[in-house]
C-alpha positions in Angstrom: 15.8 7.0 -15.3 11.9 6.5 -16.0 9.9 5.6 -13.1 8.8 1.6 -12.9 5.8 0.2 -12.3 6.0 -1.8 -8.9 4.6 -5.6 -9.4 3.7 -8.0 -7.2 3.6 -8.4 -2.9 6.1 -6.9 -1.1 7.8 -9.8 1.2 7.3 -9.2 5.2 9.5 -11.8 6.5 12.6 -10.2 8.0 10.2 -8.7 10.6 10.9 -10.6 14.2 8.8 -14.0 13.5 7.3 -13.8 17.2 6.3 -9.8 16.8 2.7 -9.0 16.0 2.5 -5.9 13.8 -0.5 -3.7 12.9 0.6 -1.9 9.9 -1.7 1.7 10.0 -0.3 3.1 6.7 2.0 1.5 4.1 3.1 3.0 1.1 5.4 3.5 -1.9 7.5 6.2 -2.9 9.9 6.6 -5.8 13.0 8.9 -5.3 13.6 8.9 -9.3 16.6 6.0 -8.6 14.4 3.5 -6.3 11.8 2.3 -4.6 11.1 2.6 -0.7 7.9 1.0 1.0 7.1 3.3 3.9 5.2 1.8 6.6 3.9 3.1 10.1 3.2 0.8 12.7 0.7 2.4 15.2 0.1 -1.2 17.5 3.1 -3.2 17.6 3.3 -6.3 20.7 6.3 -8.9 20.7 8.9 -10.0 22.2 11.9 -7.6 20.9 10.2 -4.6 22.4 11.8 -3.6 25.8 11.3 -1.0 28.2 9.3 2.3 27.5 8.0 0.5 23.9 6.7 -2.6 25.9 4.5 -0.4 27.9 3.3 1.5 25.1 4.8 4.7 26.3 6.3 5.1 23.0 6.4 3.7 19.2 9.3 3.3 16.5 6.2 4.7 14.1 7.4 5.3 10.4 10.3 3.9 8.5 11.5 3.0 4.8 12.9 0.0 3.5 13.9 0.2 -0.3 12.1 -2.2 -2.5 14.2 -4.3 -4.9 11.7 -6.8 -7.0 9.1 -7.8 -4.8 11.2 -8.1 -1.8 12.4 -5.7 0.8 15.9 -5.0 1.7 16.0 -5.3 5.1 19.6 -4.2 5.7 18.1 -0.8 4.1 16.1 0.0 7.4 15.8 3.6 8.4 13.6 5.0 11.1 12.4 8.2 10.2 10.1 9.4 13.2 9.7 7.9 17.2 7.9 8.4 19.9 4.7 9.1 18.6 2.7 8.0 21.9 0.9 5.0 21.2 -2.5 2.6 22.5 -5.3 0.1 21.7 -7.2 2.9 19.9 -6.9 6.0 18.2 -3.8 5.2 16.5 -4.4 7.2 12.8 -1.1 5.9 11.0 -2.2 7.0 7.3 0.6 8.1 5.4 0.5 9.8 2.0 3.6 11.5 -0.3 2.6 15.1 -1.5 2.9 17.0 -4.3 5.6 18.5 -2.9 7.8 15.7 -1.9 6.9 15.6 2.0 5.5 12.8 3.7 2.2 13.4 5.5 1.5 11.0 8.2 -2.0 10.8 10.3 -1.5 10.2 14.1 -4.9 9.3 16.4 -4.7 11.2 19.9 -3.9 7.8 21.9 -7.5 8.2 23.5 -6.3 11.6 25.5 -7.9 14.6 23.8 -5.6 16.8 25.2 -2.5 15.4 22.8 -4.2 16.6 19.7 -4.3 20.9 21.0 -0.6 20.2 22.0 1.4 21.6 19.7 4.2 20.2 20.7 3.3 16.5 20.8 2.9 14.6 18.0 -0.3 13.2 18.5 -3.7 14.0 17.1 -2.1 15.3 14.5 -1.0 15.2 10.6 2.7 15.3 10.1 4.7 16.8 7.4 8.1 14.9 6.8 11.4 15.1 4.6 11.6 11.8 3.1 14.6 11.6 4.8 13.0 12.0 8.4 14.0 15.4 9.1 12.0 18.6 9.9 10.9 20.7 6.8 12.1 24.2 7.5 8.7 25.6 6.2 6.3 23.7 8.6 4.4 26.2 10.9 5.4 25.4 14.2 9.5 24.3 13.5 8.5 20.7 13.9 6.7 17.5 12.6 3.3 19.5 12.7 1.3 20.4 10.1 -2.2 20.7 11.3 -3.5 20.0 15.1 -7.1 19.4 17.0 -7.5 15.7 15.3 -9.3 12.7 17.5 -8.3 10.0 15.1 -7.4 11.0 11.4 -7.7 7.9 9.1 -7.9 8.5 5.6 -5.5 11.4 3.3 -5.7 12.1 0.1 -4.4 15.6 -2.3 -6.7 16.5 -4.9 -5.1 17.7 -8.4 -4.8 21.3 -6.9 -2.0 19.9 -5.0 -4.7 20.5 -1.7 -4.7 17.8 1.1 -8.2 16.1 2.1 -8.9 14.3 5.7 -10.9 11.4 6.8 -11.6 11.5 10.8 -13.4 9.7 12.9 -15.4 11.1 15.9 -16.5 10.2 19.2 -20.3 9.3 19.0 -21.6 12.1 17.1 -19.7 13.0 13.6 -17.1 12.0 11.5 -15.7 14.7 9.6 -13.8 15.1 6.0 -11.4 18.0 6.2 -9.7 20.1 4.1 -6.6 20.7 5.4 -4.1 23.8 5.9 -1.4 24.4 7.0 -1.1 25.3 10.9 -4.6 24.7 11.0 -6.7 23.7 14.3 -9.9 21.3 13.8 -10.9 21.7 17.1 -10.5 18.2 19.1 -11.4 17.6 21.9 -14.0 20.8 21.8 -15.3 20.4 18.8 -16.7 17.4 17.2 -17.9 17.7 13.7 -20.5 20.6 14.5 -21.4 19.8 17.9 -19.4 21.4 21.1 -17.4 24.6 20.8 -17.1 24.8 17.4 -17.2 28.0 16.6 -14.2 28.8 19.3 -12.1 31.4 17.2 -9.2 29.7 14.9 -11.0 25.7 14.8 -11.7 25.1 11.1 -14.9 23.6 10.2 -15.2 20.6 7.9 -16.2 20.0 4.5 -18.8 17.7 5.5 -19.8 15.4 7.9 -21.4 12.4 8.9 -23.2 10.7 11.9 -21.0 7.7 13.5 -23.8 5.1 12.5 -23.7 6.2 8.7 -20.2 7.0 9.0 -17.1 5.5 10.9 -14.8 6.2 7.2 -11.5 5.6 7.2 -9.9 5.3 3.4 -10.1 8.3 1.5 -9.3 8.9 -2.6 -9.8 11.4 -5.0 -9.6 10.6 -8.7 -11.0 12.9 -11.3 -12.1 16.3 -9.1 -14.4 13.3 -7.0 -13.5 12.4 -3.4 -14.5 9.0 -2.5 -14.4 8.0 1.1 -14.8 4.2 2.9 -16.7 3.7 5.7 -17.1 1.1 8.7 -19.6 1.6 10.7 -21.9 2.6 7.8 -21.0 -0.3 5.1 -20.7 2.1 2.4 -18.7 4.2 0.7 -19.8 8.4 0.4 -18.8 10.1 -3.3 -18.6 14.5 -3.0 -17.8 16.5 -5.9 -15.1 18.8 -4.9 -16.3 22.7 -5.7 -13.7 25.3 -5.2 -13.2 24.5 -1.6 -16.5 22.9 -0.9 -18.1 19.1 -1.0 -21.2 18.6 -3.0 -23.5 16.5 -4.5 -23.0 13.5 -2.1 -24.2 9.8 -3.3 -24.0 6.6 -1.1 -22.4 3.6 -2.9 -22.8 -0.8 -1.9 -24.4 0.1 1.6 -24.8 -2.9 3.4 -23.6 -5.0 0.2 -19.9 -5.8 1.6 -20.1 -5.0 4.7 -17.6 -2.9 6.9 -15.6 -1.5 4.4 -11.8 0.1 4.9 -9.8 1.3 2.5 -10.2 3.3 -1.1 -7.3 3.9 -3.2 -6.9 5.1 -6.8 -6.4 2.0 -9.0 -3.9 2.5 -12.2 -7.0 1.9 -14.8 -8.4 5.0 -13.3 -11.0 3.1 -11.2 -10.8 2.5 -7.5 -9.8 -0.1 -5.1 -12.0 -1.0 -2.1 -11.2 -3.1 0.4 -13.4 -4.8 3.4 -12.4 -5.4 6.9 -15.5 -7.8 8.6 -14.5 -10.9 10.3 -11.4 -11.7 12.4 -10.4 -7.9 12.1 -10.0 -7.0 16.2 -10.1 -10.6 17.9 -6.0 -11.4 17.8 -6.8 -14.9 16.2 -4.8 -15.5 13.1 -5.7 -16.6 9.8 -9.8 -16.6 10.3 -11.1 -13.2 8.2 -12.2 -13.5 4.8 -11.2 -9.5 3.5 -11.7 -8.7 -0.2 -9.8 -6.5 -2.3 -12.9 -4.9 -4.5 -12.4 -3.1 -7.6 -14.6 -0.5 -8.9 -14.8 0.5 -12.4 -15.7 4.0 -13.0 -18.5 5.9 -15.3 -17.3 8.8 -17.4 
């Protein structure tokens, strides 16, 4: 069977009507017979949730739904990971497929730096996943973790050397893009960008980064050996050349043109989509933001 090419908005409505969701990471994945949508859902607030989820103590995270049409099957529900601690902040929720067939999913360290160096929690972390849900006998530590020492990972992205790239956001000095491997620690809480204990033996610099006030970058995409990155804080969005295992040559893109801007994905004409997130974004009110989708042709 050849793969499809998914059309159209997927349909949220089985979700509980009186539930407020805050979808971190949504995605697609072909299994070669069908489509699933993936989503995570770092922040989630309603009515159906009872006990332990209600106080936030833990989070159904990540689960598929197959895709039929434009509309979800909801009687195709499977969870695939829980109890990823959750809070207001620091949430991650960025999921990817790889090369490999794994899901990779980005979890924040719920505003507790000392999640992301356990190595047993699953926070502050990426994850590596079957697509099933199940543990992938070849991750480093005989559980969901791939990498470790992450404040609030936001944006992945695998360039075409089948190598996984990192968008984080620091505390109030740097933002970091990392390149990451597997069992690696990036240092969190003692190490932030550059600054701290950086050069404690094991953390694994980044590839560059990026003071919070140009910076705050969430999305990240790389199309064509370029990585492209979105940023917040810094209404822009940062292009690197990726060299062997280095970033170079970085321009700055639309600073200040759209504002606050969230998300960059590959588009299928080989361009990219952008995507803004200005007014209405954090105050709970429904129905008063005015987002763009953006699409950005590409040079040769």
């Amino acid at each position: 069977m050849e793969e499809p090419t998914p059309i159209g908005i997927a349909d949220f409505a089985s979700f509980a009507p009186d539930d407020v969701y805050a979808f971190g990471g949504v995605i697609a994945h072909w299994d070669g017979q069908a489509w699933t949508l993936v989503e995570s859902f770092p922040e989630v607030e309603g009515p159906s949730l009872t006990g332990a989820e209600a106080n936030g103590a833990c989070d159904v995270w990540a689960g598929g739904r197959k895709l039929v049409g434009d509309k979800l099957q909801p009687d195709t529900e499977q969870v695939l990971l829980k109890g990823i601690l959750r809070n207001k902040f620091h949430d991650g929720g960025r999921l990817r497929f790889g090369p490999d067939g794994k899901l990779y999913a980005a979890t924040g360290d719920a505003q507790n730096g000392d999640n992301a160096q356990n190595k047993n929690g699953l926070n502050g972390k990426v994850l590596r996943l079957n697509p099933d849900g199940s543990v992938p006998a070849d991750n480093p530590f005989h559980n969901y973790v791939w990498s470790y020492g992450h404040r609030n990972p936001q944006g992945l992205a695998f360039d075409a050397q089948g190598r996984l790239w990192e968008q984080e956001f620091g505390n109030s000095i740097m933002d970091e893009t990392n390149l990451i491997v597997k069992g690696g620690n990036y240092g969190w809480p003692k190490c932030e960008g550059t600054a701290g204990q950086c050069r404690t033996a094991g953390f694994v610099a980044p590839k560059a980064t990026y003071t919070t006030a140009s910076g705050s970058c969430s999305g990240l995409a790389i199309v064509r050996g370029m990585l492209y990155t979105a940023c917040q804080r810094g209404t822009r969005m940062y292009r690197w050349a990726i060299s062997g295992d280095k970033l170079t040559v970085g321009h700055q893109y639309f600073t200040g043109v759209y504002g606050r801007l969230r998300t960059v994905e590959p588009a299928p004409d080989g361009g990219l989509w952008l995507t803004t997130t200005n007014a209405g974004d954090k105050d709970s009110v429904p129905n008063n933001s005015n987002e763009k989708i953006l699409h950005v042709a590409l040079g040769n």
